[in-house]
C-alpha positions, -999 to 999 in steps of 0.1 A, spaced: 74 149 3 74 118 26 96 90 22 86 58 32 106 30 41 105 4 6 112 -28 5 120 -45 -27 114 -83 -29 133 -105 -51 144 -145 -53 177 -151 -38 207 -144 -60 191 -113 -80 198 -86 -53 226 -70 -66 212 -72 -100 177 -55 -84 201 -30 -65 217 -15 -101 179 -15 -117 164 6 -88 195 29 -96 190 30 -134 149 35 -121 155 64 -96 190 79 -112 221 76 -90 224 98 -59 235 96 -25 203 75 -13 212 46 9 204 13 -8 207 -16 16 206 -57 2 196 -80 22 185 -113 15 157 -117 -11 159 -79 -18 170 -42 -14 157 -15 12 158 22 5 134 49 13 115 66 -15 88 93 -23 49 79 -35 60 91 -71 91 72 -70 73 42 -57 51 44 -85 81 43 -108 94 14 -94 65 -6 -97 59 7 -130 96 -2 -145 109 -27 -122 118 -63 -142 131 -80 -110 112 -70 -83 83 -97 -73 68 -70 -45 70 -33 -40 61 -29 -1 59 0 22 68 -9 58 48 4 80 55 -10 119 80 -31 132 94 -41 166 97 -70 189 73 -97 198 69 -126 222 33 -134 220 4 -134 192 -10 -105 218 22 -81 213 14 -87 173 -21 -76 180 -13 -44 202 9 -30 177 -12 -36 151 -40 -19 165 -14 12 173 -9 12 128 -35 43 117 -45 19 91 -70 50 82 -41 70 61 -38 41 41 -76 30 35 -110 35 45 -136 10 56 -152 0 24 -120 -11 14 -113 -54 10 -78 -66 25 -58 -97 32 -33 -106 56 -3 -124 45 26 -140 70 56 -153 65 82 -165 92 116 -176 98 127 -190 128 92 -176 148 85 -193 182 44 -191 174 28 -223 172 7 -211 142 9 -189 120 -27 -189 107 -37 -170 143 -12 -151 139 -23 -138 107 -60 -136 127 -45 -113 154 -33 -89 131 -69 -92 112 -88 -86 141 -64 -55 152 -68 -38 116 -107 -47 117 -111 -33 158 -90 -2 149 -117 9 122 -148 -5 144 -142 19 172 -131 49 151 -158 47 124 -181 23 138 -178 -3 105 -150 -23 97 -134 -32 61 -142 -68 48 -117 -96 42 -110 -110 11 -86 -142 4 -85 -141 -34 -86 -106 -51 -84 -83 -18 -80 -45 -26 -50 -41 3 -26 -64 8 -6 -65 43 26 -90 45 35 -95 82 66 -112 84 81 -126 115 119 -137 129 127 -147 161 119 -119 182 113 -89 154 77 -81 133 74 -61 104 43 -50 85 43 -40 50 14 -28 26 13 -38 -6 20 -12 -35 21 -39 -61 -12 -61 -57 -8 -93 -80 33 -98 -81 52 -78 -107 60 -110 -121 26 -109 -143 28 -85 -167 -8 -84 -182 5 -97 -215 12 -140 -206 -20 -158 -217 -2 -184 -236 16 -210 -218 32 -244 -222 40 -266 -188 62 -248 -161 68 -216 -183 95 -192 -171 88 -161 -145 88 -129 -162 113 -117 -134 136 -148 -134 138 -142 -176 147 -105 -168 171 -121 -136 192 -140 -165 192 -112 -190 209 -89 -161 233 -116 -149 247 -128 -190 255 -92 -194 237 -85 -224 227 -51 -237 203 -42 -269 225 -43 -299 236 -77 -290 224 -106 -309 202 -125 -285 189 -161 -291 168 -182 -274 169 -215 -292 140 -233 -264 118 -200 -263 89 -222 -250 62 -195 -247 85 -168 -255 89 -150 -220 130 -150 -223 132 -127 -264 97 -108 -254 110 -97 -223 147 -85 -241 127 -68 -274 110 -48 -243 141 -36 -229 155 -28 -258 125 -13 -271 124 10 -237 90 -3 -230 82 -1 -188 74 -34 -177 41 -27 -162 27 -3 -182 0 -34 -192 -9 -37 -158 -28 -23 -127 -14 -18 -92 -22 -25 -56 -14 14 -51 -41 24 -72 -58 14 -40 -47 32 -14 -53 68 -1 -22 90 -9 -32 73 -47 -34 104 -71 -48 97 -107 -32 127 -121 8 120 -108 -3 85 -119 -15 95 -156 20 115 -158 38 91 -145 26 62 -175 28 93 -202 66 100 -199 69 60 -198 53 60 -229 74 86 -243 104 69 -236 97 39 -258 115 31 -293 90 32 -318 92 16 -353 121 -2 -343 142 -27 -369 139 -64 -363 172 -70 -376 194 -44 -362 179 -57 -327 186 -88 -332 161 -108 -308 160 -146 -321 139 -171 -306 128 -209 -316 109 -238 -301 110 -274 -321 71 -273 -305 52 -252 -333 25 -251 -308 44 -233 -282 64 -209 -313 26 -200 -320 18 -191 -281 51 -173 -282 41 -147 -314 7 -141 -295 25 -131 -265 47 -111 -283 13 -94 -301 2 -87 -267 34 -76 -251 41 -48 -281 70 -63 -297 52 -86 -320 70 -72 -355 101 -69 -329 110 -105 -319 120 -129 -347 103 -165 -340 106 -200 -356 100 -236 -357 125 -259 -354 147 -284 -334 169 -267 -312 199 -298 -325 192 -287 -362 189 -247 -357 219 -224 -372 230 -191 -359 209 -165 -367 240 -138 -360 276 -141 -369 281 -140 -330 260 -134 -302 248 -144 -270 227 -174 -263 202 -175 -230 181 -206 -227 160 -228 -197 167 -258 -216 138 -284 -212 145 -305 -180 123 -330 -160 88 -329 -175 96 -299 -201 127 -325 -215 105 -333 -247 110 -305 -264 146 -314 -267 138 -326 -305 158 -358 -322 175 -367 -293 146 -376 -276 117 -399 -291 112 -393 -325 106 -355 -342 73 -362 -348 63 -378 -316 76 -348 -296 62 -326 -322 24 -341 -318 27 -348 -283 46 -316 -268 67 -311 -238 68 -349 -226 93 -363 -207 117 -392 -222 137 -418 -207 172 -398 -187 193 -418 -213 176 -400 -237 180 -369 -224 214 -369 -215 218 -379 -253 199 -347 -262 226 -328 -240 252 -343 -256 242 -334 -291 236 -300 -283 270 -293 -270 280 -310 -302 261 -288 -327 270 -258 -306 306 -266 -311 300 -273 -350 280 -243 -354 277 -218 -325 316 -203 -324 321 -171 -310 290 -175 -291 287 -170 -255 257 -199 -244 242 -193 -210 221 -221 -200 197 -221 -167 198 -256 -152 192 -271 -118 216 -296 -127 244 -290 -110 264 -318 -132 256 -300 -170 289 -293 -179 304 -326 -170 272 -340 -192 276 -322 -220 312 -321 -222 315 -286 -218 334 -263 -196 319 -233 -178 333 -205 -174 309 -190 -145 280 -200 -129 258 -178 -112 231 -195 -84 197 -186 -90 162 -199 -81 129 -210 -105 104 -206 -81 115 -236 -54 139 -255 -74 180 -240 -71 196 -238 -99 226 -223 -120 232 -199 -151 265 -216 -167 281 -195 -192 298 -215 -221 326 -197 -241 322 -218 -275 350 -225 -298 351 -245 -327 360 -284 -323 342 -318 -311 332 -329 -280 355 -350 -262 359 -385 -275 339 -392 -311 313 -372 -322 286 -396 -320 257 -369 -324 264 -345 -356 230 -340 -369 224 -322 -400 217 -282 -396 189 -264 -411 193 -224 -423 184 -204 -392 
C-alpha cells in the first residue's frame, strides 16, 4: 500500500498537541512523526489519511505532497509542475484551484506564480487528453497549496477540501465565534479528560462544551462532513463507507449528562439559544448542560472542576454582564463593547467571585492580553501561547483558592444557584 508524504497543518503552538492526536489517530508505532512549524509530517497509507481527516480536532488541512525542489524563477515553478502526473490524482472534468503561500520568496508576485503552476496543470492535461480541467476560485473540486521559501517549492493536494475547522454542525453564531480546532487546541493543552467537570461560563455559541461532550462521547469530528478526498482518484466509496461505520461504532451512546459533566452558560440568552441548536446538530444536544446567566453571578456546577473560557474581549466584551452597562442593556443589545474602565471592572469582579465561589477549580482563560493576571489580580500558574486566527494570545491557568482579591473587595456580587 503506498505511503504518501502528509502534512498536517495547524496554528502555531498546537504542534505537539497535533503530534499526540495523530498518535492516539493511527496507534503508536515506530512511524517517524516530524513537527515543524504550524504542523507535523509523517507518511501514511490513503486509509489512514482518511482517518485522519475523519477524527482529527486540530488539524486545519490534511495535504499530500506531491513535488518539491528548488526554484529561482516563476519558469522553474512551471517546469516542475508540468513534470507532476496530475492524471493519478484527477481527470479533466475535474474543477481546481491553486493556492500559494510564501515566506521569504524572491518572486515579485505571487498571483503569477500561482498562474504558472495553473497553466502547467492545465498544459499537462491539454497535450495528453486534448481538454483541460476548469478553474474554480470558490468551491473547486481539487485543491493544490504551493508554498514557497527562499529557494525550495512544495506542492500539496488537498485531502480535506473546506478546512477541518468546519464541522458541518456551526450554523449559529454570535460576533468572532471561536474555531472549532482552537476550542479543541485548549481542551488538549488544560489537560482535561471526560470525567472531569468541564465549564464554560462565556460558551457564546457553544463551540468550547459541544466540542468536549464529542470527545467524550467518542464522536469523530468529521463524521458531519464531506472531504476534498472524496474527489480524487485513488477515492474508494467502499474503504470510505467502512471507514465512517467503525467511527460510528465507537461512539458512547445514551450517555448521562451528569456523570459527564459538560457545563456551559452565556449571560446573552440569544447566544445560550444558538448554543443548544448547535449542540442539536452536533449530537450532543441531551449531552451538554446550557444556561442563562451572568458569568459574575453563576455558581459552580461541580464541587471542583476545570474551567475553559475565551472571555469576551474587544468587541465581544459585552457579554461580560453587570460589570459592564447595565444587565439589561447587554442582555437586549448583545455582544457590545463598553468603555475599557468598564471592562477591566468586569475582570476584576470575576476574579473576585471566582475566589468567593470557584475553590478547587483550575480556570483557564484564553486572552490576548498579555497583562490579565496583573488585571485581575490573579496569579498564573502557566501560560501556554496560542493563536485565534491573527491575533496571539495566551491560555493562563489560574489555581483558585478561597480569599479576596488584593486590597478591598469592591466587586462581591450576589450568586445565583448554578
Amino acid at each position: 500500500m503506498t505511503a504518501y508524504r502528509v502534512f498536517m497543518s495547524c496554528p502555531a503552538g498546537v504542534e505537539p498537541y497535533l503530534r499526540a492526536e495523530v498518535v492516539s489517530i493511527l496507534g503508536a508505532s515506530n512511524r517517524p512523526l516530524e513537527e515543524t512549524r504550524t504542523g507535523v509530517a509523517l507518511r501514511a497509507n490513503w486509509s489512514e489519511l482518511m482517518r485522519l481527516n475523519l477524527h482529527s480536532r486540530l488539524a486545519q488541512r490534511v495535504l499530500i505532497e506531491v513535488a518539491s525542489g528548488f526554484y529561482r524563477s516563476e519558469h522553474d515553478l512551471y517546469q516542475a509542475c508540468t513534470s507532476i502526473v496530475w492524471e493519478d490524482w484527477m481527470s479533466n472534468r475535474h474543477t481546481f484551484k491553486i493556492d500559494m503561500t510564501a515566506q521569504h520568496s524572491p518572486l515579485t508576485s505571487l498571483n503569477f506564480a500561482a498562474l504558472k503552476v495553473k497553466d502547467a496543470l492545465a498544459d499537462r492535461f491539454r497535450e495528453r487528453t486534448g481538454s483541460r480541467p476548469d478553474v474554480d476560485t470558490r468551491f473547486p473540486q481539487v485543491r493544490i497549496h504551493v508554498h514557497l521559501t527562499t529557494d525550495r517549492f512544495v506542492v500539496y493536494l488537498d485531502t480535506s477540501g473546506e478546512p477541518l475547522f468546519k464541522r458541518g454542525w456551526r450554523t449559529d453564531t454570535g460576533d468572532a465565534p471561536l474555531k472549532e480546532t482552537l476550542a479543541a487546541a485548549m481542551l488538549a493543552a488544560c489537560g482535561w479528560q471526560p470525567g472531569q467537570a468541564l465549564y464554560d461560563p462565556c460558551c457564546g455559541s457553544g463551540t468550547i462544551v459541544i466540542e468536549a461532550a464529542q470527545i467524550a462521547c467518542r464522536m469523530a469530528a468529521g463524521m458531519q462532513r464531506r472531504f476534498g478526498f472524496e474527489q480524487l482518484r485513488p477515492f474508494k466509496q467502499q474503504e470510505w463507507v467502512h471507514c465512517k461505520d467503525v467511527a460510528h461504532a465507537q461512539v458512547l451512546r445514551d450517555a448521562d449528562p451528569l456523570a459527564l459533566g459538560i457545563f456551559g452558560s452565556d449571560v446573552s440568552h440569544r447566544m445560550v439559544d444558538f448554543a443548544m441548536r448547535n449542540a442539536e446538530r452536533a449530537g450532543v444536544g441531551a449531552v451538554v448542560q446550557l444556561r442563562g446567566g451572568d458569568a459574575l453571578q453563576r455558581l459552580p456546577p461541580a464541587p471542583t472542576g476545570v474551567m475553559l473560557l475565551n472571555p469576551p474581549y474587544g468587541e465581544r466584551i459585552g457579554v461580560g454582564g453587570v460589570a459592564g452597562a447595565s444587565a439589561e442593556g447587554l442582555r437586549s443589545a448583545g455582544r457590545q463593547a463598553p468603555q475599557a474602565e468598564q471592562e477591566g471592572d468586569f475582570f476584576v469582579q470575576l476574579a473576585t467571585h471566582w475566589k468567593h465561589h470557584f475553590a478547587g477549580w483550575s480556570a483557564w482563560m484564553l486572552t490576548p492580553d498579555l497583562k490579565m493576571p496583573n488585571r485581575m489580580r490573579l496569579k498564573e500558574s502557566r501560560r501556554i501561547p496560542m493563536w485565534n486566527g491573527p491575533i496571539e494570545c495566551r491560555l493562563f491557568r489560574f489555581d483558585l483558592v478561597a480569599g479576596s482579591a488584593r486590597g478591598k473587595d469592591k466587586f462581591a456580587p450576589k450568586a445565583t444557584d448554578a
